[in-house]
C-alpha positions as CSV (number, residue, x, y, z in Angstrom):
1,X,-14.2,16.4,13.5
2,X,-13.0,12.7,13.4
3,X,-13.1,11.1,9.5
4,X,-14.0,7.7,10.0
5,X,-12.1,5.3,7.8
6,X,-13.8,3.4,5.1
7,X,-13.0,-0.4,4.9
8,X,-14.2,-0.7,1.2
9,X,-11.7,1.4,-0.1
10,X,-9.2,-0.7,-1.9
11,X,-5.7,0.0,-3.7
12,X,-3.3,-2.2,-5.7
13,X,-0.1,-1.3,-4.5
14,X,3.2,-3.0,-6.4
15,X,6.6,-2.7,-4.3
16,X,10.5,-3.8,-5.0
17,X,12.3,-5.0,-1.2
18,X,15.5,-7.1,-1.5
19,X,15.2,-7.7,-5.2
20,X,11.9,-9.5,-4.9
21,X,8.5,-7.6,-6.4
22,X,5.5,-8.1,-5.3
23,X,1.7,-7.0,-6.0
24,X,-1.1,-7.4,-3.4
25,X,-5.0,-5.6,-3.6
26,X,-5.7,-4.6,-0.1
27,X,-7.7,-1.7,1.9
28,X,-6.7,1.7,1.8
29,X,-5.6,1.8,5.4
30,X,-3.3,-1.3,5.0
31,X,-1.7,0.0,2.1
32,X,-0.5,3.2,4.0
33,X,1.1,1.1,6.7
34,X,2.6,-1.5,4.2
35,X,3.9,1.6,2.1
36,X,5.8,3.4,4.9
37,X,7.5,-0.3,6.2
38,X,8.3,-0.6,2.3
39,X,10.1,2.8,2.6
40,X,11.4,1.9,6.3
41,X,13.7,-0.8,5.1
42,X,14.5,1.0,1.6
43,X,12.4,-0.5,-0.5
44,X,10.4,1.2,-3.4
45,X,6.9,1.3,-4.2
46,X,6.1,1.6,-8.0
47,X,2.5,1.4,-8.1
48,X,-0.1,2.9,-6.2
49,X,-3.5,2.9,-7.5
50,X,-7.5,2.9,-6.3
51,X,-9.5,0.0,-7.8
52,X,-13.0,0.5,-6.0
């Protein structure tokens, strides 16, 4: 059985990559892929929360 993803999920995800922070709202997907390119180039996520 195949989940289907839901677009309407969304996160706030907060991140540190070469000393600059950053905080962006985006779908849940999107914030999966941006997490593991954070940790890819050792960066670090520090906030990682659902909003809707």
């Amino acid at each position: 059985m195949k989940i289907k993803q839901n677009p309407w999920i969304r996160v706030s995800i907060c991140y540190q990559l070469n000393k600059e922070r950053k905080c962006v709202c985006i779908n849940k997907e999107m914030a999966y892929k941006l997490r593991k390119e954070i940790e890819a180039q050792n960066g670090t996520i520090y906030w990682f929360q659902p909003v809707e």
